[in-house]
C-alpha positions in Angstrom: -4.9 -25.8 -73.0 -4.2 -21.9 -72.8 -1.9 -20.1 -70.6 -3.9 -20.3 -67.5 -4.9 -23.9 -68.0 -8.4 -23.3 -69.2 -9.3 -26.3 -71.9 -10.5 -25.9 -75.3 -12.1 -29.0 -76.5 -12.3 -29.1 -80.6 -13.2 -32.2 -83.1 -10.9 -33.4 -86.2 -9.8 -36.2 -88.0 -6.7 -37.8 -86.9 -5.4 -37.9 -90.8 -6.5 -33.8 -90.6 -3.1 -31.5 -90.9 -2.5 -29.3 -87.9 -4.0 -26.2 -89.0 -7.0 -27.3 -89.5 -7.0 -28.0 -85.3 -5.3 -24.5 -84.7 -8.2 -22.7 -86.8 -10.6 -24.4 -84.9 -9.3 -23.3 -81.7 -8.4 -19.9 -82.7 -11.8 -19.1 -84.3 -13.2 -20.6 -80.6 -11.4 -17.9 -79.0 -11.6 -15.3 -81.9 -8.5 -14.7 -82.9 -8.4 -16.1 -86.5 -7.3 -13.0 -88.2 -4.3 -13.0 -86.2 -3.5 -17.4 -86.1 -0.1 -16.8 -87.5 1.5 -15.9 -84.2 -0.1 -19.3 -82.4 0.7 -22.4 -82.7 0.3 -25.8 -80.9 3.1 -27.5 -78.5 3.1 -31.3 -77.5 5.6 -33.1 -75.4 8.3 -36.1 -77.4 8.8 -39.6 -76.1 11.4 -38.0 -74.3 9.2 -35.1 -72.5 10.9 -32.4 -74.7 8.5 -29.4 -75.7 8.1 -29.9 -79.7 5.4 -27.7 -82.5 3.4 -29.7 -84.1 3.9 -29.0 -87.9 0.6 -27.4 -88.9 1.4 -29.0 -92.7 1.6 -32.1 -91.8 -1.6 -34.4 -90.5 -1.7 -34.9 -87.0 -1.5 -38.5 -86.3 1.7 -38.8 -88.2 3.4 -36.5 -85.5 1.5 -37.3 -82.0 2.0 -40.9 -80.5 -0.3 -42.5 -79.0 -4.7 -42.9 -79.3 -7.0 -39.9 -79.4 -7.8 -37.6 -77.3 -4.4 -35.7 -78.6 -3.5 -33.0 -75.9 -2.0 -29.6 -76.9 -1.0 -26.3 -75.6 -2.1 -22.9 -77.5 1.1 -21.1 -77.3 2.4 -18.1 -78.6 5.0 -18.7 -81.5 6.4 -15.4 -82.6 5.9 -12.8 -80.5 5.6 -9.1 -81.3 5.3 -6.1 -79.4 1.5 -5.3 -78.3 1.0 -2.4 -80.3 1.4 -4.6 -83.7 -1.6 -6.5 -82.1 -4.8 -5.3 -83.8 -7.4 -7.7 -81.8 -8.3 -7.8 -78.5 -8.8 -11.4 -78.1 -5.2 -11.9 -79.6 -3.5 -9.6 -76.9 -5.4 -11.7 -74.2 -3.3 -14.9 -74.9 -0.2 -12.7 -75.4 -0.8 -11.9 -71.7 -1.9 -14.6 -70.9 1.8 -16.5 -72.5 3.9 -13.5 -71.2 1.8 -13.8 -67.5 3.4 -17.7 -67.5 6.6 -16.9 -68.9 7.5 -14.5 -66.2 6.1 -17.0 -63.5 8.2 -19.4 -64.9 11.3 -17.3 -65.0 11.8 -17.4 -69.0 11.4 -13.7 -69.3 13.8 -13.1 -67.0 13.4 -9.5 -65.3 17.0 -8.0 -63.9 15.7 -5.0 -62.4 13.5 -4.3 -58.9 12.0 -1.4 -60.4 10.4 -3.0 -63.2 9.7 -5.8 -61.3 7.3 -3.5 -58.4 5.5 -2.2 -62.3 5.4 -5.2 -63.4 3.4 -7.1 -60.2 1.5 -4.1 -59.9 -0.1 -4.4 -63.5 -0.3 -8.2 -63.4 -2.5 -7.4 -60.4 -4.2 -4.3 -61.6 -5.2 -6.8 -64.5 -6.5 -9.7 -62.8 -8.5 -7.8 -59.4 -8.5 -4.2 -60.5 -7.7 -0.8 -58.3 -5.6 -1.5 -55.2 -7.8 -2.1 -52.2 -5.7 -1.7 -48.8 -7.4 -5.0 -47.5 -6.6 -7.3 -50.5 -3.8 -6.0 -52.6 -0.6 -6.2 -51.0 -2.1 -9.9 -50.3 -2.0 -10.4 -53.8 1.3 -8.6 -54.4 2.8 -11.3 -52.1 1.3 -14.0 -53.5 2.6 -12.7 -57.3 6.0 -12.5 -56.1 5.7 -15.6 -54.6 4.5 -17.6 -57.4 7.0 -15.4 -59.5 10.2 -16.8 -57.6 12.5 -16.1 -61.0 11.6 -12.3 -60.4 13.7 -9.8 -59.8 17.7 -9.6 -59.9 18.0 -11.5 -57.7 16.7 -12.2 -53.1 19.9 -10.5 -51.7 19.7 -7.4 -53.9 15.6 -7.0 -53.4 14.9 -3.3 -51.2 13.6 -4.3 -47.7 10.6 -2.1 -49.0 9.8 -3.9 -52.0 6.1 -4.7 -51.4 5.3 -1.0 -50.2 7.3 0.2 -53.6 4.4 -2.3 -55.8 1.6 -0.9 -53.5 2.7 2.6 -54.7 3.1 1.6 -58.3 -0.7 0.5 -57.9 -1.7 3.2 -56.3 -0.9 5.0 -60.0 -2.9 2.9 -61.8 -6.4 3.8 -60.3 -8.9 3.7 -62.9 -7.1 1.9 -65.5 -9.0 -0.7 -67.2 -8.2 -4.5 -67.2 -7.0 -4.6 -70.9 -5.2 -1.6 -70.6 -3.1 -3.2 -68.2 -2.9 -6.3 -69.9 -1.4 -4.0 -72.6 1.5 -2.4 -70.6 2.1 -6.0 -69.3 3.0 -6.6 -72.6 5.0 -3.6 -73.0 6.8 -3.8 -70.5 7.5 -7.5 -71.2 8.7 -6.2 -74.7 11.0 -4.6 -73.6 13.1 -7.6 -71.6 16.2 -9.4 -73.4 14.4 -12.7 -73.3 11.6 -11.3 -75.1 10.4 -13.7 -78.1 13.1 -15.6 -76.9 12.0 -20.1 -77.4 14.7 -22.1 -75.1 16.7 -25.5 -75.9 18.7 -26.7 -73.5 21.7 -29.2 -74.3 21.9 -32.4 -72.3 24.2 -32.9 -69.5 27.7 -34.7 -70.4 27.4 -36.0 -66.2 30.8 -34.6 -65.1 28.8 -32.2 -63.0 28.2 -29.4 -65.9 25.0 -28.5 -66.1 25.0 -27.8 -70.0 23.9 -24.7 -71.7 20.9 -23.3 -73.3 20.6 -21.9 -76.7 17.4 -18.9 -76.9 16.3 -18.3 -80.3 14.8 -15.0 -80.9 13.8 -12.1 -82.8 17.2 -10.5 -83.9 18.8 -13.9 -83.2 20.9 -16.3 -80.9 22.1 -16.1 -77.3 23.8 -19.3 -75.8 23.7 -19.1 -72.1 25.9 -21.2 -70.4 28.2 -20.8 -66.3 26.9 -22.5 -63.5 23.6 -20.0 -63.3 23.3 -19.7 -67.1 24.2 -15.9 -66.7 27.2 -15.9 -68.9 25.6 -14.7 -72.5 26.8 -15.1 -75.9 24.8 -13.2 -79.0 25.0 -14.1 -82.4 22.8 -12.2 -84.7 21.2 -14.0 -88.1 23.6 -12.3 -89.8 26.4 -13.3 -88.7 25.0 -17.1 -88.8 26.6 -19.1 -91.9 25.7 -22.8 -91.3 23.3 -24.6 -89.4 22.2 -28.1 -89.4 20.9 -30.9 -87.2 22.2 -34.6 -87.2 20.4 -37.0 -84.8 20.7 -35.4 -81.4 23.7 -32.9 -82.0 23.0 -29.7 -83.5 25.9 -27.8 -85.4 26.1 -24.0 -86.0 29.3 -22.1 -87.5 29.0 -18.3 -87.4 31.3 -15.2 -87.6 32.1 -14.0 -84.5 32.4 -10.3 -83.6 35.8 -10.1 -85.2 34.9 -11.7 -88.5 36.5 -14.7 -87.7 35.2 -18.3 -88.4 33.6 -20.3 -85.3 31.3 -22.8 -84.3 29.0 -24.1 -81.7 27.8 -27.7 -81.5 25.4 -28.9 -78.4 23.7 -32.2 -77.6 19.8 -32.1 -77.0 17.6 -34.6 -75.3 16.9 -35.8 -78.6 16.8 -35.8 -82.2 12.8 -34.3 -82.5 14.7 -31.6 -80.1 17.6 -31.1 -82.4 15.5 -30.8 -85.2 13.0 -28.6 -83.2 16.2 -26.0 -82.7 17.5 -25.8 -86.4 13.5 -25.5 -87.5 13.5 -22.7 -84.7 16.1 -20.6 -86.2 15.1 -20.9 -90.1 11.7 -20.0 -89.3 12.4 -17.0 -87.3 14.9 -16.0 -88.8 12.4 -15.7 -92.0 9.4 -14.0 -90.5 11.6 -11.5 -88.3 14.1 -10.6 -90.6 12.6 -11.5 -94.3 10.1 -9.6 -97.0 8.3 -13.1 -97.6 8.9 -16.8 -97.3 10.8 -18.1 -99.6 10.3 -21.3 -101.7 13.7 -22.7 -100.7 12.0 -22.5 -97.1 8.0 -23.6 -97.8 9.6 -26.5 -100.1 12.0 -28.5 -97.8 10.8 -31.8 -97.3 11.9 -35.5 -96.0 10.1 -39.0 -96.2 9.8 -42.0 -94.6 11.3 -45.4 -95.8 8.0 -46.3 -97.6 7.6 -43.3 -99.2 11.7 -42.8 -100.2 10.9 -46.2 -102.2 8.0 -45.2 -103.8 9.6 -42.0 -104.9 12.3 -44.2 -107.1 9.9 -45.1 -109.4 7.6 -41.8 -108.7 9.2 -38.6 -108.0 5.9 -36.9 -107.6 4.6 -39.1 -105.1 3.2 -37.6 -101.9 3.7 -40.6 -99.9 5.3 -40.6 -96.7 6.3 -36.6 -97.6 6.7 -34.4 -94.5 7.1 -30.7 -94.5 10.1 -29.7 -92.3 8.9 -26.0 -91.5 4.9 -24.5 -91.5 5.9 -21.0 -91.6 3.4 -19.4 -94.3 3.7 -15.6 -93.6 6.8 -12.6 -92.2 5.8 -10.6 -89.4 5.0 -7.9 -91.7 2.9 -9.8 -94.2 1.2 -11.6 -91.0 0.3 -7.8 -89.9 -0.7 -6.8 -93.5 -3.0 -9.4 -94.1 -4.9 -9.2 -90.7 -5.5 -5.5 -91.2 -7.2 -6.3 -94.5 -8.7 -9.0 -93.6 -10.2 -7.1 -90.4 -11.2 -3.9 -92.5 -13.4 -6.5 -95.2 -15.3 -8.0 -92.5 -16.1 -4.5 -90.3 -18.6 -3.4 -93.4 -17.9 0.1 -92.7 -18.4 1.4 -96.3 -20.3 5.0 -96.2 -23.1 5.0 -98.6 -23.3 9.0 -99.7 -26.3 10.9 -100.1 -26.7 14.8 -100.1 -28.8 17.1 -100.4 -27.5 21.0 -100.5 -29.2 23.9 -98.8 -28.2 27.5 -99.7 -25.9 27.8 -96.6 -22.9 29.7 -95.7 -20.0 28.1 -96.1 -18.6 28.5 -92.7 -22.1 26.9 -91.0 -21.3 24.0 -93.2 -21.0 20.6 -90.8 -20.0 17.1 -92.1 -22.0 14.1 -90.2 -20.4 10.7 -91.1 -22.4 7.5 -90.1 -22.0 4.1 -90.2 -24.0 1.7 -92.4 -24.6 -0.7 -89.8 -27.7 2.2 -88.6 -27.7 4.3 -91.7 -27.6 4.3 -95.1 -27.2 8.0 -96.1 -25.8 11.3 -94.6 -26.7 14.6 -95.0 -25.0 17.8 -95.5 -26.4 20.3 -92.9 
């Protein structure tokens, strides 16, 4: 399933790894050059949301009989203009679009939010019309509850502030606004940001919630989640994940030694949350993967007493993290690969006329109609 719920039906074999089923997808929806930001989310035993390991085959990680359900999802996020396909900024929007109707981008400002609505619905029904719009800016907002700072601080003229903002936008096309969507969106603390919330120890606290983003982690935690603690990768020295508790020791902003330790739903969850923070710490912050990362592994009981009497066995072996590419190498290669397939390449051919120089004109032509050019 995408963002907005449409399905994408795609045939594998059960012993296939996941990305094998993520290529298939992506080259449905034609983002292929640019599959390194996507990846596929199922739900645990438990109902937690967990990525299914694109090294690893399917059927080893997903309970259950075929038809296996997942959810395209965005798994590193960049700002828009990194984007170089069209098709790839459509499920951005269409992520970001959910996230902020679920309240995970969270949006602290009235201003942005009136922009905001009045893109989302720029993109989805074009210019405003005075009989249909503000219909559909009350609908947005509704469906949006999370926006906003917040019902007692919202101006008693909010709706007539998003009909203005509209107003601005006449003529601008659908993916244009997609794009500032994302912009905007980019531009939010909670952008990028994957959520893991602890489990509650039942004395009435409701627990915290650890965001693991770009530059690095912010533990939310009070009764409304709005107190915010940020630790950047680099202050991070230890992290590791035992059953269903999680453990992190970091310097804090006076250089001093401290440590964090949270209990999750479960221990696919706790796992899910150390993976989280290696692999984005190593495509937001690294030159390349490194083999300490791409060669972690763990095995089952069968395949731990194989390995006593075969050390190279790859029985029962399960990859821990699926990250193949940084953000800029993800870039990098698309571009390249984009520029091979356009075909582009200018065949020259010219033929000189005794001209003066300043009447000289350059005509440049694609090969897909032409094969030569002349020089007039």
């Amino acid at each position: 399933s995408q963002p907005n719920s449409v399905i994408i039906e795609v045939e594998v074999d059960p012993k296939a790894k996941g990305q094998e089923c993520l290529e298939k997808v992506c080259h449905c929806l034609g983002i292929s050059k640019e599959s390194d930001y996507f990846g596929l989310k199922y739900h645990g035993t438990k109902g937690e949301e967990l990525w299914l390991n694109l090294r690893n085959p399917i059927e080893r990680q997903v309970g259950g009989l075929p038809p296996y359900r997942f959810a395209l999802r965005v798994k590193f996020w960049v700002p828009p203009h990194l984007l170089l396909q069209d098709s790839t900024r459509h499920q951005f929007y269409l992520h970001a679009r959910l996230h902020l109707f679920e309240g995970r981008l969270k949006v602290t400002d009235w201003s942005v939010t009136a922009k905001l609505i009045a893109l989302l619905v720029q993109a989805e029904t074009g210019d405003f019309d005075p009989l249909t719009s503000p219909q559909a800016h009350g609908l947005y907002l509704e469906q949006g509850s999370q926006f906003g700072a917040g019902e007692d601080s919202k101006p008693p003229d909010f709706l007539n502030r998003v009909a203005l903002e509209q107003k601005e936008l006449k003529g601008m096309k659908s993916s244009t606004a997609e794009y500032w969507v994302l912009k905007e969106a980019s531009y939010l603390d909670s952008f990028g940001e994957e959520f893991f919330h602890s489990k509650p120890n039942g004395e009435g606290n409701a627990g915290s919630c650890l965001g693991v983003g770009p530059h690095g982690i912010s533990l939310y935690h009070g009764e409304d989640l709005s107190d915010k603690l940020s630790i950047p990768y680099t202050a991070i020295q230890t992290a590791a994940s035992q059953r269903r508790i999680f453990h992190l020791s970091y310097a804090d902003i006076d250089g001093h030694e401290a440590s964090l330790q949270i209990k999750l739903e479960s221990s696919q969850a706790a796992s899910g949350l150390y993976r989280a923070i290696t692999e984005k710490h190593a495509f937001y912050s690294c030159e390349t993967v490194r083999s300490a990362v791409t060669a972690q592994f763990i095995r089952d009981l069968k395949g731990t007493i194989v390995s006593i009497f075969n050390e190279d066995t790859s029985l029962g072996k399960k990859y821990v993290f699926d990250i193949r590419r940084t953000c800029r190498e993800v870039y990098d290669n698309a571009r390249r690969a984009l520029y091979q397939n356009s075909g582009n390449v200018v065949v020259v051919s010219m033929r000189m006329k005794k001209l003066p120089k300043t009447n000289a004109c350059l005509r440049i032509v694609s090969t897909a109609k032409y094969r030569s050019m002349r020089l007039k």
